[in-house]
N, C-alpha and C positions, 0 to 999 in steps of 0.2 A: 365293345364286342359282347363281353359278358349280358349286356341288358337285351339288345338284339337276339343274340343265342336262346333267352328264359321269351322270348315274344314269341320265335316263332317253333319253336320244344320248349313248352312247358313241363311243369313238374313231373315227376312220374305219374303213371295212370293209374286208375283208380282200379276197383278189382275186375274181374275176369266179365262179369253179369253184368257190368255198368259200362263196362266197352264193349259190350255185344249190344247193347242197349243204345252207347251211342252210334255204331254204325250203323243200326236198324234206323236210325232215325237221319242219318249221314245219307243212306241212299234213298229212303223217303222221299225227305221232304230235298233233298238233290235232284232226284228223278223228274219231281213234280214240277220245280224248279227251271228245268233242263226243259221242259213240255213247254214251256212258258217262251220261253230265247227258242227255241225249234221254231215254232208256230213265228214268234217274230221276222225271225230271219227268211222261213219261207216267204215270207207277204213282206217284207222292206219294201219293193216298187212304191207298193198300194199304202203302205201303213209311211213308210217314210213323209208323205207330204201332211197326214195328220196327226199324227203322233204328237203327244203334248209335249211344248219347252217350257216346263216350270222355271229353268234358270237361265234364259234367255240365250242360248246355243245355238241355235237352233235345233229343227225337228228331227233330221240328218242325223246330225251330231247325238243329241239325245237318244235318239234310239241304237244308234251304233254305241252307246255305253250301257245301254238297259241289255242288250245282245251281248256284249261283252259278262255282265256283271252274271248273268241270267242261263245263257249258254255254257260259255268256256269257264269262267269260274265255278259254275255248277260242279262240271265233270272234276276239278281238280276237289273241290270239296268233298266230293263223294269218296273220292281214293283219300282223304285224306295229306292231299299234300297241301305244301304252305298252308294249312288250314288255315291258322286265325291270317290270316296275309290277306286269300281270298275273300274270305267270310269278309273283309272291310266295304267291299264295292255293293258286294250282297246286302249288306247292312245299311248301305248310303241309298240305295235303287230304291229299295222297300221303303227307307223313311220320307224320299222325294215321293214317291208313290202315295204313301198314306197321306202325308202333311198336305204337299202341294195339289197333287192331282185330284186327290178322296177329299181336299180340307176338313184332313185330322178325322173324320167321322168316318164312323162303322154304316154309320144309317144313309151316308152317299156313295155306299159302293165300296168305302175300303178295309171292309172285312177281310178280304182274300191277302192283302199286304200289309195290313195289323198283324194277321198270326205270322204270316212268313217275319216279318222284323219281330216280332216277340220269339219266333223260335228262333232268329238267327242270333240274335243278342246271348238269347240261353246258351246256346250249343259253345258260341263263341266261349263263353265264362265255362263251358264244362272243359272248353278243350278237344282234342280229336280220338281221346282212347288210346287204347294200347292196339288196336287192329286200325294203323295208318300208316302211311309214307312218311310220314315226321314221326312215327317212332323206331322205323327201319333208319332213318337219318339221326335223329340223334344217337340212335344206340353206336352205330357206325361212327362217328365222332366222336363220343366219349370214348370207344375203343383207340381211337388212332391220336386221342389228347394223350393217353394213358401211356400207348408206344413212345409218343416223346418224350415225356419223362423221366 
């Protein structure tokens, strides 16, 4: 339990200007993100039958977890909640994107999913700040560990 708890409430947050810093950057490149999974999910009909399956899923399938990772995890990352939880699908989308789809190269197009995996990787290792829903949660659970005691 104890390792699970430090995964998804990491250590305490860093100071005031570096969790304003990271939620400046939480709804950014969220936002940006989110444009991404919108735009998908409006065109599914269209995009559903060509949509690439790097890992043999099919196209369906694949694009219903690119929507998934892109859309709905967006929105919970921006708020900050399960941060690093979500940030996992994020991080997996982006490196199928770069590796498979882009093969690995910036010079075939996969620039735009190089920086999204390099910033989500980062953000991941910074953690979500002191301005998130995992610090309203853990603070709330160290209070009601404390009451048992």
């Amino acid at each position: 339990m104890n390792i699970l708890y430090r995964f998804l409430f990491p250590e305490k947050p860093k100071s005031r200007y570096f969790s304003i810093f990271l939620l400046a950057l939480r709804i950014l490149f969220g936002i940006l993100l989110l444009s991404h999974g919108i735009q998908k999910w409006a065109h599914f009909e269209s995009l559903s039958t060509t949509f690439p399956d790097p890992l043999g899923i099919g196209s369906v399938f694949s694009l219903s977890l690119a929507i998934f990772a892109e859309l709905f995890c967006s929105i919970f990352f921006i708020a900050g909640f399960l941060y690093r939880l979500v940030l996992l699908p994020m991080i997996a989308t982006m490196a199928i994107a770069f590796i498979f789809v882009h093969s690995g190269s910036v010079a075939n197009g996969g620039e735009l999913a190089f920086i999204y995996l390099a910033m989500f990787v980062l953000l991941y290792i910074a953690g979500p700040g002191r301005y998130s829903f995992d610090r309203v949660i853990s603070y709330g659970l160290m209070i009601s560990q404390k009451q048992t005691i």
